[in-house]
C-alpha positions in Angstrom: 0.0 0.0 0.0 2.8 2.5 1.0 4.6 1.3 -2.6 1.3 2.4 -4.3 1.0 5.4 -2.9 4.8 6.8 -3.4 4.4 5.2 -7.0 1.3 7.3 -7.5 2.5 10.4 -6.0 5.6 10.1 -8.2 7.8 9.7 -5.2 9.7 6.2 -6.3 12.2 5.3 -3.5 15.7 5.6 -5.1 18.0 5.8 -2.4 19.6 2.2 -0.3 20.2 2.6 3.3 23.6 1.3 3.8 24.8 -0.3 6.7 27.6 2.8 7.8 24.3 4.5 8.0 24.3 6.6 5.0 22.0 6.3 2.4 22.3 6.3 -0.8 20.5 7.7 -3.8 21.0 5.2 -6.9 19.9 7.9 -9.3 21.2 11.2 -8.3 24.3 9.5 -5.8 26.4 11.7 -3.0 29.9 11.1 -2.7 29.2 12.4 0.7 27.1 9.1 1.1 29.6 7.0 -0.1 31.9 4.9 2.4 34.5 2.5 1.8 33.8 0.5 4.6 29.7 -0.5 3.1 31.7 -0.7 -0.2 33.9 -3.4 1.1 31.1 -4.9 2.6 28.9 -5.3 -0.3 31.1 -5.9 -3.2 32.7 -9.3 -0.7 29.0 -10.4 -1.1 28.5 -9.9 -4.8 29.3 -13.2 -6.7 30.9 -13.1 -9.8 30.1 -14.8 -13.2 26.0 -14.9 -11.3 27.9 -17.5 -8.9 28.8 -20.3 -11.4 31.9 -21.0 -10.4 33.5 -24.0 -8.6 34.8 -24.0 -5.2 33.9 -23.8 -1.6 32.9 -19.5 -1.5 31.6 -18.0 -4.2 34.4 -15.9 -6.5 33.4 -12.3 -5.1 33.9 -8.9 -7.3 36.1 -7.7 -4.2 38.3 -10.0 -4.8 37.9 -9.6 -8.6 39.0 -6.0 -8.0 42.1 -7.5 -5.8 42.8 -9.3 -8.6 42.4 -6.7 -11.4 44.5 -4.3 -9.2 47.4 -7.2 -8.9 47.5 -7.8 -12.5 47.7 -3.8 -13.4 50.5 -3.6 -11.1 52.5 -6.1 -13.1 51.5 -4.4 -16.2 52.5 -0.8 -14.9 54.3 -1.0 -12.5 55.3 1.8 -11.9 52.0 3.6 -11.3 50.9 6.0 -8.8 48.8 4.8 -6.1 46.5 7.1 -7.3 46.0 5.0 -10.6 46.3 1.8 -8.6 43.4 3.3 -6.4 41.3 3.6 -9.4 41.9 -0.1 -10.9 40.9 -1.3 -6.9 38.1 0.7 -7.4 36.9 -0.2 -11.1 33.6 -1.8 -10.0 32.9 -0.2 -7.1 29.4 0.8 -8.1 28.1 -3.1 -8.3 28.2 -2.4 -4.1 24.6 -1.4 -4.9 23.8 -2.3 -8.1 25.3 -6.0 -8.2 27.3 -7.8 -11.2 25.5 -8.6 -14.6 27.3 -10.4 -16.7 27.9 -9.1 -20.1 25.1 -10.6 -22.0 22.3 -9.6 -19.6 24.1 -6.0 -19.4 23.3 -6.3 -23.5 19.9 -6.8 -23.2 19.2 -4.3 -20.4 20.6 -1.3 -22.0 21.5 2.4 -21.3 19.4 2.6 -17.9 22.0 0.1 -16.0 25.1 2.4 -17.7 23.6 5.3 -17.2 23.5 4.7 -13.1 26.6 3.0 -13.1 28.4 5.7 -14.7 26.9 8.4 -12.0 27.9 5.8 -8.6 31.5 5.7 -10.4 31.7 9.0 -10.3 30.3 9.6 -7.1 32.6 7.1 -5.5 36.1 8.7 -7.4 34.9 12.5 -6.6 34.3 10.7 -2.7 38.2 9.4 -2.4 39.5 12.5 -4.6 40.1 10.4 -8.0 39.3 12.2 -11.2 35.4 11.8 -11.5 36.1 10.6 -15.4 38.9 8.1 -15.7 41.5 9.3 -18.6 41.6 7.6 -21.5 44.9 5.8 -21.5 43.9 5.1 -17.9 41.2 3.0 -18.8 42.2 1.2 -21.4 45.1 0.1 -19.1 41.9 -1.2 -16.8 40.1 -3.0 -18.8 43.3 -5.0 -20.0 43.9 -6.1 -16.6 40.2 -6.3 -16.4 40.3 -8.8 -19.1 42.7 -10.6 -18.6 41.2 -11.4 -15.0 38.4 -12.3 -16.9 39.9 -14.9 -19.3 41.7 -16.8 -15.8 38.7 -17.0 -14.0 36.7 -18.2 -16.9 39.0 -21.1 -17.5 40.2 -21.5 -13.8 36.7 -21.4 -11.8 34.0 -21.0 -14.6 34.2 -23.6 -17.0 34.8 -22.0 -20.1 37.1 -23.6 -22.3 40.3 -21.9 -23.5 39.0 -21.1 -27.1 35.5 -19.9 -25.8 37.8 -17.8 -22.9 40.0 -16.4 -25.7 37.2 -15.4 -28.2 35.5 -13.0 -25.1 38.5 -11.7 -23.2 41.0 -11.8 -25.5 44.6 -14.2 -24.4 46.5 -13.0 -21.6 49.7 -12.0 -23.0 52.5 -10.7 -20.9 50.9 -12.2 -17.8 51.9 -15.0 -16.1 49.1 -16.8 -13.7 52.0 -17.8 -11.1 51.0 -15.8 -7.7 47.7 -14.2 -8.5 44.6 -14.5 -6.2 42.6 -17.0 -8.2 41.2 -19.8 -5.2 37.6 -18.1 -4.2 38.1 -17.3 -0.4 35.8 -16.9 2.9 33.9 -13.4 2.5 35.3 -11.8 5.7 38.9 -12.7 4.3 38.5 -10.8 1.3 36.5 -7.8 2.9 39.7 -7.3 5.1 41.8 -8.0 2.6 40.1 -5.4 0.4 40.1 -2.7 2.8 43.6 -3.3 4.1 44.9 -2.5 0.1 42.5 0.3 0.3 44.2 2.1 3.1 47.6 1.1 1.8 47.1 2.3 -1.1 45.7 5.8 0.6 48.9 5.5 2.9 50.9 5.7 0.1 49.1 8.3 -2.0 49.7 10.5 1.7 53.4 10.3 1.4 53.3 11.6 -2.1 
């Protein structure tokens, strides 16, 4: 009844109360509403690839972005902490709005880019990151992204090599040895995401 009533009045609830507190509008997001410690939280309890992968703990998009952030390192390493921030960071927004695979984001269109692309911004302007990642920047991302992509498909979600290579792309360059593939127990990899958080905001300090 109170749903039909908001709906009617043109009042739709956009906004998720988070568990730091804030709350957060999905359409029109704060950075001032923005914590790291609720995005921690919720991106250790997304599953990646909808949860179809093998192991005891699902494969979580925090430690995806552990992951992403590990191989970028190895592919610039010597970037800032600044622009090993924003690769931690790359898919920050699915705290709120969860992790469609490719496909489904096909299908759903604009709307679900559209209010990604504001909670990205939101969450950079709130840890003083450009709200727009440069070009050569992202490009950088999404190779790491990628390639993440290609070991976990073969490693935890059954795709074959060939099918892997024809969506990601092969992994040149990178070597597998020493990168966090095994899924691992949520509250390890929320701690383990915030600790490289605050590292890396240590280390952007001493600059």
């Amino acid at each position: 009844m109170a749903a039909d009533k908001l709906a009617a009045s043109g009042k739709i609830r956009a906004w998720q109360r988070m568990l730091s507190g804030r709350r957060l509008d999905l359409l029109d997001p704060s950075p001032l509403d923005v914590e790291i410690s609720d995005i921690a939280h919720g991106l250790s309890r997304v599953a990646r690839w909808n949860g179809q992968t093998e192991g005891d703990h699902a494969f979580s998009v925090a430690q995806h972005s552990l992951l992403v952030e590990q191989i970028f390192t190895r592919i610039e390493p010597d970037a800032s902490p600044e622009r090993r921030m924003t690769a931690l960071l790359h898919d920050a927004p699915e705290y709120v709005i969860g992790d469609m695979i490719s496909p489904f984001k096909a299908v759903v269109g604009g709307g679900y880019k559209a209010i990604e692309t504001r909670l990205q911004a939101a969450i950079h302007l709130r840890f003083s990151l450009p709200a727009t990642m440069p070009a050569p920047l992202k490009a950088q991302i999404k190779r790491a992204d990628q390639i993440a992509a290609f070991f976990e498909a073969t490693r935890l979600a059954g795709f074959t090599d060939s099918e892997a290579v024809r969506f990601f792309g092969r992994p040149r360059g990178i070597d597998p040895q020493g990168l966090d593939i095994s899924p691992r127990p949520t509250q390890n990899v929320q701690k383990d995401f915030l600790d490289r958080f605050f590292a890396l905001e240590a280390a952007r300090s001493e600059k």
